[in-house]
N, C-alpha and C positions, 0 to 999 in steps of 0.2 A: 802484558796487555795494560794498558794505559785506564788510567781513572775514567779517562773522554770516551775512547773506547767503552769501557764497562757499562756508564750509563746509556750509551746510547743504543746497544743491546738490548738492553734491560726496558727501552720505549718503545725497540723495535717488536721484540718478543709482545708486547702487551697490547702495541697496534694493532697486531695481528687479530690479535684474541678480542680486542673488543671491535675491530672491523668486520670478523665472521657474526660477533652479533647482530650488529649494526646493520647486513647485510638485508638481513630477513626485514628487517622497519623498514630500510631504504627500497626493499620489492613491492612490498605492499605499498608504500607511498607513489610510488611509479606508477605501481598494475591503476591501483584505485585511482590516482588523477587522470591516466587515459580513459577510462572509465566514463569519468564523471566530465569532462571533453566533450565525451561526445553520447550525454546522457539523451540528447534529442533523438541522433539518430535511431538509438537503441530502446527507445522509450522506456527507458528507467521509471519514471514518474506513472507507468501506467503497469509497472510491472509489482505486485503486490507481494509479501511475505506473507507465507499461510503456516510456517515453524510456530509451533503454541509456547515452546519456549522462549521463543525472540520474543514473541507481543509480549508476555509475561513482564519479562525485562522491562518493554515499554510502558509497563504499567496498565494494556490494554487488552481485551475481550478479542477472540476471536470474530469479525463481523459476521453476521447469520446470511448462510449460503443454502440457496436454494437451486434445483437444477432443468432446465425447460429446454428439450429436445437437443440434448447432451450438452448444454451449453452452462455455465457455471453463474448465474446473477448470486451477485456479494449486495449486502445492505450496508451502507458508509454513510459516513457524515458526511464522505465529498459527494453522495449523489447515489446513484441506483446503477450498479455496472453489469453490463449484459457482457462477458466475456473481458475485454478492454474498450467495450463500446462504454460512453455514459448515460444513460438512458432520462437523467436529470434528477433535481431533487428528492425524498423521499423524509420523511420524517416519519416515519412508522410506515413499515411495509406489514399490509392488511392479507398477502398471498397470492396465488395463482391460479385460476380454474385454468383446465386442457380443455379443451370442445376438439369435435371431429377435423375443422376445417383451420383452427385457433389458437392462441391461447389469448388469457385475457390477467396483465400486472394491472395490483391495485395498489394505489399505497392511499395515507389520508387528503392530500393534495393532487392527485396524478390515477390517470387511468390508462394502459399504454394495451393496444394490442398489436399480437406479432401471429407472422406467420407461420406455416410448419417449417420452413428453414429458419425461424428465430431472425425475421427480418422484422422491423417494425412498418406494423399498416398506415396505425394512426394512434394519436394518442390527445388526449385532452389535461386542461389544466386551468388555472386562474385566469392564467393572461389569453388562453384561448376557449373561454365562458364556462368553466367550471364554478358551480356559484357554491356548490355543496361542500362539506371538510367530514371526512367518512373515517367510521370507528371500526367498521368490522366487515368482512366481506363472506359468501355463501355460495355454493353453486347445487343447483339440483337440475337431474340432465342436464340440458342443452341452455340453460338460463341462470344469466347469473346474477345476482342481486347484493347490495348496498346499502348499509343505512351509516346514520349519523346518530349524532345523541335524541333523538327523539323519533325520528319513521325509519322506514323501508321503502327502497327503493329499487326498479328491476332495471339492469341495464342493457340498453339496444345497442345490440352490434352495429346499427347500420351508421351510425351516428356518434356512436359513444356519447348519447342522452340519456338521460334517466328517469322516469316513471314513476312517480309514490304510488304503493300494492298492499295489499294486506294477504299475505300468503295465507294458505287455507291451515294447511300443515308448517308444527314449527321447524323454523331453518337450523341448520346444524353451520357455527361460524368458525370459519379458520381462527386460526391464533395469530394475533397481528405479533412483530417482532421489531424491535427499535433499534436503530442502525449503531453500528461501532465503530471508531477509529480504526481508519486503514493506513497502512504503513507502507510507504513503499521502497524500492530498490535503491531508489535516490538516494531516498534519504539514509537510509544503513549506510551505502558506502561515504554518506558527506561527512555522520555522525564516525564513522571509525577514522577514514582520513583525517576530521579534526582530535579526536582522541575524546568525543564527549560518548560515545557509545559504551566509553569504559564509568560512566556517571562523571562526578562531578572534580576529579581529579586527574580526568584522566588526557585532559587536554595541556594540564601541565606536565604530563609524563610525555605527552608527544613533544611539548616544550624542551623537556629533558636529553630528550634523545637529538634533537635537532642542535642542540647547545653539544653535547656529544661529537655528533657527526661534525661539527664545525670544530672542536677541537683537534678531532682524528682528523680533518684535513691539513690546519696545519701543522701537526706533528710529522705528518705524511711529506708536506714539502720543507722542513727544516730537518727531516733526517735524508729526504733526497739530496736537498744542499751540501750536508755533513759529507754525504759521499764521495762528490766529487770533488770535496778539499782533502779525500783520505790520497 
């Protein structure tokens, strides 16, 4: 056997071996670019991570989840999500009363009522004459009431107005909860495809591997060339 021979063995033997690695990088770079292709249709961006270990990773809190007629509302800092609905801003979510026919989200900027299929009725806000910014929210039977940093207020279903009240008996107030970074589907698969999901070195390792796979391609066509002069 010849020295040309010998080596050329000895690159094919090792092609091999680092092309079975290479294999697995080059799946997932495949799988996760069609993926992220067609992130619209699949609505990636509205599909959220609820693993406590990933957010961890992220550095982030799990968002506080609350649940209204089986329906999942998440507190974020992109907004108020009823399911994959966005139900809009929130800057501290104040809670939920249920009524018979109802329910009724509060947050400190936003009042929203939904139906018992969790559809929304109506809801109020700055830009459509909320003039009040509310700290705490109450319900006793069928009434549910609001204040700010100085009164009380009771609010009318029929309108979503609000009333200053001096309740006779003291109110009992939910516990308001302040929204957390949401994470979504997207973004994981953008963060692993580029290699930053691994932190902050891990985008030169995808570096790595692509400087790789470019070598094992042309060792791949200089030992195919080699053949055909054997």
């Amino acid at each position: 056997m010849s020295k040309k021979v010998h080596w050329r063995l000895i690159i094919l033997r090792w092609h091999r071996r680092i092309g079975l690695v290479l294999s697995v990088f080059l799946f997932w770079m495949l799988a996760s670019g069609v993926l992220l292709n067609h992130s619209d249709d699949l609505s990636l961006h509205k599909r959220f991570m609820s693993n406590v270990k990933l957010l961890q990773w992220y550095g982030v809190a799990p968002p506080p989840r609350y649940q209204v007629f089986d329906i999942n509302i998440d507190v974020t800092t992109d907004g108020l999500w009823l399911g994959q609905q966005n139900l809009g801003s929130c800057s501290k979510f104040l809670g939920i009363a249920t009524l018979e026919q109802m329910s009724v989200i509060a947050c400190a900027e936003r009042i929203i009522l939904l139906s018992n299929q969790a559809e929304v009725i109506d809801q109020i806000d700055e830009p459509r004459g909320l003039k009040q910014r509310f700290v705490a929210m109450s319900q006793q039977n069928q009434i549910v009431y609001l204040k700010d940093e100085h009164v009380i207020y009771q609010l009318n279903l029929d309108d979503l107005s609000v009333a200053l009240v001096h309740p006779l008996q003291p109110l009992t107030w939910f516990k308001p909860s302040l929204p957390s970074t949401q994470i979504s589907l997207e973004r994981v698969l953008l963060d692993a495809h580029s290699g930053r999901l691994l932190g902050t070195w891990g985008k030169y390792l995808v570096d790595a591997f692509a400087i790789i796979l470019f070598v094992l391609l042309m060792s791949g066509w200089w030992l195919a060339k080699k053949r055909h002069k054997i």
